[in-house]
C-alpha positions in Angstrom: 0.0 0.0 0.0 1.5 3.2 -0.7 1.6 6.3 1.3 0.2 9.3 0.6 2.0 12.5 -0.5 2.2 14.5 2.5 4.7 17.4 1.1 2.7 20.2 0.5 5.7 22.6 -0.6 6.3 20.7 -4.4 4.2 19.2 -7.2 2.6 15.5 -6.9 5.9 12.8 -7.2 3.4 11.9 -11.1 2.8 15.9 -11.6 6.9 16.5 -10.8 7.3 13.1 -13.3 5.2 14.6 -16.0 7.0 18.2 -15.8 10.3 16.4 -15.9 9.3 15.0 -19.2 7.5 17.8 -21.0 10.9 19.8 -20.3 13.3 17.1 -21.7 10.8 16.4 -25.2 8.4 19.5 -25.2 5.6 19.3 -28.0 5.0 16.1 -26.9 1.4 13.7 -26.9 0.0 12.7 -23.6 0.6 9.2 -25.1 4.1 9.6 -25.9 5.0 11.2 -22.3 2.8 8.6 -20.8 5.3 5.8 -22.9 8.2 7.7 -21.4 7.2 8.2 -17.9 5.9 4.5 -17.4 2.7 5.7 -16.1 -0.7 5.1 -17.7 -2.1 7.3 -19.9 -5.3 8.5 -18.0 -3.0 9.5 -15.1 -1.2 11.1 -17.6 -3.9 12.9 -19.7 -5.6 13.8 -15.8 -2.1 15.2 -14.6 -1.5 17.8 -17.5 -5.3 19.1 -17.3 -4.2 19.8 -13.9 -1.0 21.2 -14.9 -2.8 23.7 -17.1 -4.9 24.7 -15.0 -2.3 25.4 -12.3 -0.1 27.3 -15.5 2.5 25.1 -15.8 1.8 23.2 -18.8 0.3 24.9 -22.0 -1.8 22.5 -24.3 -1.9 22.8 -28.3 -4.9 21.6 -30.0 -4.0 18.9 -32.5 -6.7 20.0 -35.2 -7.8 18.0 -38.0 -6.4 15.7 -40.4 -9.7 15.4 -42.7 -12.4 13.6 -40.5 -9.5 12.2 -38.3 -8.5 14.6 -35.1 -5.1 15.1 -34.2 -3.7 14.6 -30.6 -2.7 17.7 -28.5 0.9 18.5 -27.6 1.9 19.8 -24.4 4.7 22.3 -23.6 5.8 23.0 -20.4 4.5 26.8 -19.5 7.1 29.7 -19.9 7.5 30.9 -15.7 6.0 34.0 -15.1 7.5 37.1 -15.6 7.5 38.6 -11.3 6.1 42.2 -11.8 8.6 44.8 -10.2 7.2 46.7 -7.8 7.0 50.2 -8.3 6.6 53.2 -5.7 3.0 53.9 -7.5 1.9 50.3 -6.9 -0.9 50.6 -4.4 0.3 47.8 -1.9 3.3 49.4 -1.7 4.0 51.8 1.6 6.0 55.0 0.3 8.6 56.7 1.5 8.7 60.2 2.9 8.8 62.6 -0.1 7.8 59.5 -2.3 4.2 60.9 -3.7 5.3 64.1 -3.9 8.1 62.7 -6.7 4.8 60.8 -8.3 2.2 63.7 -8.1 5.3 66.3 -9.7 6.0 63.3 -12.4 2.7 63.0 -13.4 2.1 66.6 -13.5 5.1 67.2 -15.5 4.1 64.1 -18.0 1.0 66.1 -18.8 0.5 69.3 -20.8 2.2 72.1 -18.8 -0.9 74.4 -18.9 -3.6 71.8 -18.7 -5.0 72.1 -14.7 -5.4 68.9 -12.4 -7.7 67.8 -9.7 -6.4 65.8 -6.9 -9.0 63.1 -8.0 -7.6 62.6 -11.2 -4.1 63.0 -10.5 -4.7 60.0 -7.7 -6.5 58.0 -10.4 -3.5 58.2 -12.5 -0.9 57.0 -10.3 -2.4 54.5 -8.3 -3.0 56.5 -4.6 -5.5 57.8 -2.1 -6.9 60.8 -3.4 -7.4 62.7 -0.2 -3.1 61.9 0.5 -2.5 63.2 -3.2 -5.1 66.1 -2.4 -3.1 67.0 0.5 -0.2 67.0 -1.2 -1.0 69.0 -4.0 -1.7 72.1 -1.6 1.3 71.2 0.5 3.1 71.8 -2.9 1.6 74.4 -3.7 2.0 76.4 -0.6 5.6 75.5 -1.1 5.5 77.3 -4.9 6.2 73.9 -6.6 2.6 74.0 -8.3 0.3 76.5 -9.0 -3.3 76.4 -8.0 -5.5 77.5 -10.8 -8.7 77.2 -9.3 -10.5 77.0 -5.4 -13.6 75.5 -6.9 -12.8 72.7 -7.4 -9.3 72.5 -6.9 -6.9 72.7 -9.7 -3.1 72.7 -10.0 -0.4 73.1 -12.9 3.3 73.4 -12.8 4.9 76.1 -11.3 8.0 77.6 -11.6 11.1 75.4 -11.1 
C-alpha cells in the first residue's frame, strides 16, 4: 500500500514526473510522455489538465487531419514574468517625499498648462486621493505647483 504524499511545498511525485518529461521532449502527446514516464495514460492525460490549469503546462490543439483529429501537444509553460514593484503600486508603503516625486512626475508628463484635480491625479498613479489632495496644496503652498482654481481644486506646474 503506498503512502500518501504529505509534502505540500512541491508538485505530486506523477505531476513533478510529467514536468520532468515535458521539459526534456516538449511538443509532446500525452501518449508519448505517458510511454516515457511508465505511467498510464489517463493518469497522464488527468495530470496535464491539472498542470494547465495550475499554469505550468500549456496545451496545443491537435486539429484535423480530414475527419481524423489530431492529438494535442503539451509544452511546459514559460515561468512568469514577477512584476517589479513600483513606488506607484498601491500595496506598496511609500517613503517620505515619495508621492510628492509621483504627483510632480505625473504633473510634468502632462501638458504644462492643462490644470489637475487631486482626484484625477490620484487615479493616475495608483494612490489615495485625499493623501495626493493634500499634497497638492502642501506643494503648492511651497510654490512647486500653482493652484488655478479653489472650486474645485486645480493645479499646474509652477516655476522650477
Amino acid at each position: 500500500m503506498s503512502t500518501p504524499n504529505t509534502d505540500t511545498t512541491g508538485p505530486h511525485p506523477t505531476a513533478a514526473k510529467i514536468l520532468d518529461a515535458l521539459a526534456a521532449s516538449p511538443g509532446d502527446t500525452a501518449a508519448t510522455i505517458a510511454d516515457r514516464t511508465g505511467l498510464g495514460r489517463s493518469t497522464v492525460t488527468k495530470h496535464l489538465s491539472m498542470l494547465e490549469r495550475a499554469g505550468q503546462a500549456e496545451r496545443t490543439p491537435g486539429g484535423r487531419n480530414g475527419a481524423r483529429k489530431q492529438p494535442n501537444t503539451w509544452t511546459p509553460a514559460p515561468a512568469p514574468k514577477p512584476a517589479p514593484k513600483t513606488p506607484a503600486d498601491p500595496g506598496t508603503r511609500l517613503r517620505p517625499g515619495e508621492l510628492d516625486a509621483l504627483v510632480l512626475a505625473h504633473i510634468d508628463a502632462i501638458d504644462g498648462d492643462q490644470s489637475q484635480g487631486p482626484a484625477a491625479v490620484a487615479k493616475a498613479i495608483g494612490r489615495s486621493s485625499g493623501a495626493v489632495a493634500n499634497c497638492m496644496a502642501r506643494l503648492a503652498r511651497a510654490g512647486t505647483l500653482k493652484q488655478t482654481s479653489d472650486k474645485p481644486r486645480r493645479y499646474t506646474a509652477g516655476p522650477r
